[in-house]
N, C-alpha and C positions, 0 to 999 in steps of 0.2 A: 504494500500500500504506500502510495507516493506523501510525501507530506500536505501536500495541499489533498488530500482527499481525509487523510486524519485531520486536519482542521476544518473541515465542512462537516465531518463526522461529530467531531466535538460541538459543532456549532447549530448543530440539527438537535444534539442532549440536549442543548442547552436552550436553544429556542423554544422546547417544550417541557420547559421545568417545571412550570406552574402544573402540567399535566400530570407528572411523574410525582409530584409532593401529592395532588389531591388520591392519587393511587395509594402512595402509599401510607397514606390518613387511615384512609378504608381499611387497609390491609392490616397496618397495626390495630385499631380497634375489635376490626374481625379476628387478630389473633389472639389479643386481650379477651374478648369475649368466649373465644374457644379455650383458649386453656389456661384460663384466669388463676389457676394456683401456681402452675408452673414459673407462669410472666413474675408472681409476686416473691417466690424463690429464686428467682432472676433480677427482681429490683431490692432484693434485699443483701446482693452480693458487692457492699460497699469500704469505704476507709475514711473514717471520719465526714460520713453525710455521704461522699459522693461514689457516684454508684461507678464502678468497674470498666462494663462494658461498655454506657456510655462513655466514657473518659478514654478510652482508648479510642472511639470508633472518634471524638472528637479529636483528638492527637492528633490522627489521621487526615482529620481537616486542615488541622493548625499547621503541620509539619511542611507542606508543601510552601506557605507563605514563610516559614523561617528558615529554609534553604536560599530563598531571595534575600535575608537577609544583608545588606556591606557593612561590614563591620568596620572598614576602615573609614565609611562616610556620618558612622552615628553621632557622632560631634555633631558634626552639620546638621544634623537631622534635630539636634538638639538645640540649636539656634534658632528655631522656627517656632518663636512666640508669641507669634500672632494665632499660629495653629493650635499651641499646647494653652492658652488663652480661654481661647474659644471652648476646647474641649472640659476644660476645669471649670469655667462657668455656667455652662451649660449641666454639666453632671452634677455639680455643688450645691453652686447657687440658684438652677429652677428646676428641673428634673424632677426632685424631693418633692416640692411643693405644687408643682403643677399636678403632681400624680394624687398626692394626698386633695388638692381642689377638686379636678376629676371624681376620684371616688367618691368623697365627699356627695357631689353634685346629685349624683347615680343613684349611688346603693342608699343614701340618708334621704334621698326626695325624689327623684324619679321614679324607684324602685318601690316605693313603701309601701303602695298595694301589693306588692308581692312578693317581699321578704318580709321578715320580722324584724326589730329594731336590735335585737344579739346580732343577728345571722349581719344587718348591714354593718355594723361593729366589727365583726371580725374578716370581714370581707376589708372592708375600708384598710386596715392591719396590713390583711396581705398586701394589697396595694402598697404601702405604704414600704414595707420590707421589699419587696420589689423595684419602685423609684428610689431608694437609699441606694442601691447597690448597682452601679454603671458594670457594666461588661468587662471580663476579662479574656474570657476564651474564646468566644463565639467571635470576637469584633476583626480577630485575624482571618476569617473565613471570608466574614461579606467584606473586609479591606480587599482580600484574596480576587473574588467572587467582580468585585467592581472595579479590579485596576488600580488599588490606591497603593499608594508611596510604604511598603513593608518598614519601612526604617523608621519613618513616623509611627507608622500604627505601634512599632514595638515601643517606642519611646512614649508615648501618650498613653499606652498601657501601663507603662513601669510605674509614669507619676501621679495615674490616676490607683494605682494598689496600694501607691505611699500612702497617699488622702486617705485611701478606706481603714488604713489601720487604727486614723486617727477621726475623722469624721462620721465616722457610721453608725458610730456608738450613740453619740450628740444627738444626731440627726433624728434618729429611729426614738430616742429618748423623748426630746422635743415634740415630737409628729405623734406618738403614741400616748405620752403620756407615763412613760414606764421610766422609775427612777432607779430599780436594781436589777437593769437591764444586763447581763453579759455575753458579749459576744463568742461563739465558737469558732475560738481562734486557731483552732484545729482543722477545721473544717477551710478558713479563708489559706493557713500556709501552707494545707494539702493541695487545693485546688490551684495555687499562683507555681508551685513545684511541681504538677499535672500537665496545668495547662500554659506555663509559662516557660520553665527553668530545663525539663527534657527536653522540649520540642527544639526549643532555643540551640540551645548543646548540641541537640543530634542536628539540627538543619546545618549551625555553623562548620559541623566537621565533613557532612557532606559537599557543601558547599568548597571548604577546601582541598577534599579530597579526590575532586572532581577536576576542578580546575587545575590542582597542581599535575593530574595525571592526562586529561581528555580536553583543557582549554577552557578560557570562560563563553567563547562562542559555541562550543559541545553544551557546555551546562542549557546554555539560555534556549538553544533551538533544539537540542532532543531531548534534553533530562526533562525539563520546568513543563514542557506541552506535553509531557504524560503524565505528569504531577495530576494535574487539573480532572483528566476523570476521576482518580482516585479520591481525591479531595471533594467532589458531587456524590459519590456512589456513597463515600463514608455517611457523610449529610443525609443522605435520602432514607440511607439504615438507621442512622440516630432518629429520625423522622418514623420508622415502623417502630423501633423500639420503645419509645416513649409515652407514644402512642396506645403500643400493649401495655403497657404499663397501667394506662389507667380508662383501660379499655372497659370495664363493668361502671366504672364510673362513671363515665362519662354518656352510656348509654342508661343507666338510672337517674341521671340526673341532666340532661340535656339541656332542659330550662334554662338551668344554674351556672350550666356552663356557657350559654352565649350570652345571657344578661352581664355575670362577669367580664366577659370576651369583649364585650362592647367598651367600656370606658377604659381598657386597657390599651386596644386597636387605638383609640381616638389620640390616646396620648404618645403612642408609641410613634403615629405619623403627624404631630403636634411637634415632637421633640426634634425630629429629621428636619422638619420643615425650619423650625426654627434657626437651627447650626446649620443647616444646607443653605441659605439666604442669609446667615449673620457672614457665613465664610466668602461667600459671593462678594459682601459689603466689606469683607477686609481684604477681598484680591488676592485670595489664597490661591492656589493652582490647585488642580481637579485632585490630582493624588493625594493633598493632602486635607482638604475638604471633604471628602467622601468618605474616608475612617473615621475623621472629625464627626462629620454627621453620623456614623453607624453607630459608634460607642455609645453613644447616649441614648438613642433608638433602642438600643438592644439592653439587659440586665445579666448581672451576676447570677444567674437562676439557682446553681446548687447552696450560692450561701442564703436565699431568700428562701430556699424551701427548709431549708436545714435549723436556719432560726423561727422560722410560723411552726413549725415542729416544735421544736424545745420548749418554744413558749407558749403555745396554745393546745397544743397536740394534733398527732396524726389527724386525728378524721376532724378536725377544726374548720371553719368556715375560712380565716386565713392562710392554713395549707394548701384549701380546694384552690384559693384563689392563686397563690404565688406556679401549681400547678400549671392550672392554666395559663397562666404569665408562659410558660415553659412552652404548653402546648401551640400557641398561638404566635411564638416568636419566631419560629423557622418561614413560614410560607408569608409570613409578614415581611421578614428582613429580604426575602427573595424580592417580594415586590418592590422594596427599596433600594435595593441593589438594580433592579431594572431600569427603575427611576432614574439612578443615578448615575448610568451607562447612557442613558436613551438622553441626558440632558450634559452630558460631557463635553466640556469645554476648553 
């Protein structure tokens, strides 16, 4: 197969992505539904919150985007304050609150024909653990996904993990009301060592082991364009698995689950919008505009499910909800990555 037909191949996946996630929607659910004990002896195979399989199959998404990473240009990339600006304000200072107004909005007045004033309470929670907590894993994917600058996205990443060590706590404290709040800080430096500190390592030794043996024009035009289905196929799997996961769930409780879905959606293309137009307004260049926009779009999911757990418990109204934050994020971030391809400047 010539190259140019592996890139129309590629481009044929890809053009019908949206296809292939709502397959495999179905498909995970249907598996969740068929063999709902197995899925839950399956999503019980974790390490401080975060579950296994998924962490690998996301690895697998991350790993391609940190083979691109130059190492010798992340100074540079660290100079870019208009960028790293945007994204700490964005995550910090509106994120938090825009998420907690939303919910608020929803589940406290919209909703109140048809939830309880608990049920809006600890929905509102989840929300609220979910806008605290900016992305760490997933924002190398849809950088990946949309062409964006890897050297930023990893830097924007590193100092938005600093903030969370210190601000998350405040935040969630502030917004909830809870004053002997502690975070699982187990859980946050399993997940930044997961999804951060491997992929990193293994991409950079690829990266030079490639180039020192095969060239950096071997790397860029045959290694990196096979990357890329790998890095879709992993995504689409995390996409059924997750999905099994809370397959009985989801189909006992339907309602529940798009009434939430709704003011989550709203915020989630609130937040893109907002960073996709402030970066426009600061004359950022697309690559680095486009992770800027994703990271705030997108959430920390394993530490926001992991904390509505500890503190409200498993089958909690704010579990259900930081859940679906989960479920709802994948075919979301796709359509955002589309957006942000389809408006590339």
């Amino acid at each position: 197969m010539t190259a140019q037909n592996k890139k129309e191949g590629i481009g044929f996946f890809e053009k019908y992505l949206t296809l292939w996630v709502i397959i495999c929607i179905g498909v995970g659910i249907g598996i969740g539904a068929l063999f709902g004990e197995q899925m839950q002896i399956i999503s019980s195979w974790e390490i401080a919150h975060v579950n296994i399989p998924v962490a690998i199959l996301i690895w697998m998404m991350i790993y391609p985007m940190m083979v691109q990473v130059d190492f010798t240009s992340l100074k540079e990339a660290g100079k870019n304050v208009k960028g790293l600006s945007l994204t700490v304000t964005v995550n910090w200072l509106i994120k938090p609150f825009t998420m907690a107004f939303f919910a608020w909005i929803f589940f406290d007045h919209i909703y109140s024909a048809w939830i309880t004033p608990e049920q809006a309470n600890e929905y509102i929670a989840g929300a609220i653990l979910l806008g605290a907590a900016p992305c760490t894993a997933m924002v190398f994917v849809w950088s990946y996904l949309s062409n964006g600058d890897p050297n930023f996205t990893l830097i924007q990443v590193s100092i938005n993990d600093l903030i969370l060590l210190v601000a998350f706590v405040p935040i969630v404290q502030f917004l909830l009301g809870i004053t002997d709040f502690q975070v699982p800080y187990d859980v946050l430096i399993t997940s930044v060592v997961i999804f951060v500190v491997i992929p990193l390592v293994a991409g950079y030794l690829t990266n030079r082991i490639i180039i020192k043996n095969k060239g950096e024009a071997w790397l860029k035009q045959n290694f990196l364009p096979k990357l890329k289905p790998l890095s879709i196929i992993a995504l689409l799997s995390t996409l059924i698995l997750l999905f099994a996961f809370q397959g009985n769930q989801i189909l006992e409780n339907p309602q529940n689950i798009v009434l939430i879905a709704i003011p989550l959606t709203i915020q989630t293309y609130f937040i893109f919008f907002i960073s996709w137009f402030a970066g426009r307004f600061l004359k950022l260049n697309y690559a680095t505009c486009a992770p800027a926009a994703m990271i705030g779009a997108s959430n920390f999911f394993e530490l926001a499910v992991a904390v509505a757990i500890a503190l409200f418990g498993l089958n909690s109204g704010a579990a259900l909800t930081t859940v679906v934050g989960v479920l709802i994020e994948v075919p979301i971030m796709l359509s955002l990555v589309q957006i942000a391809k389809r408006w590339k400047y």
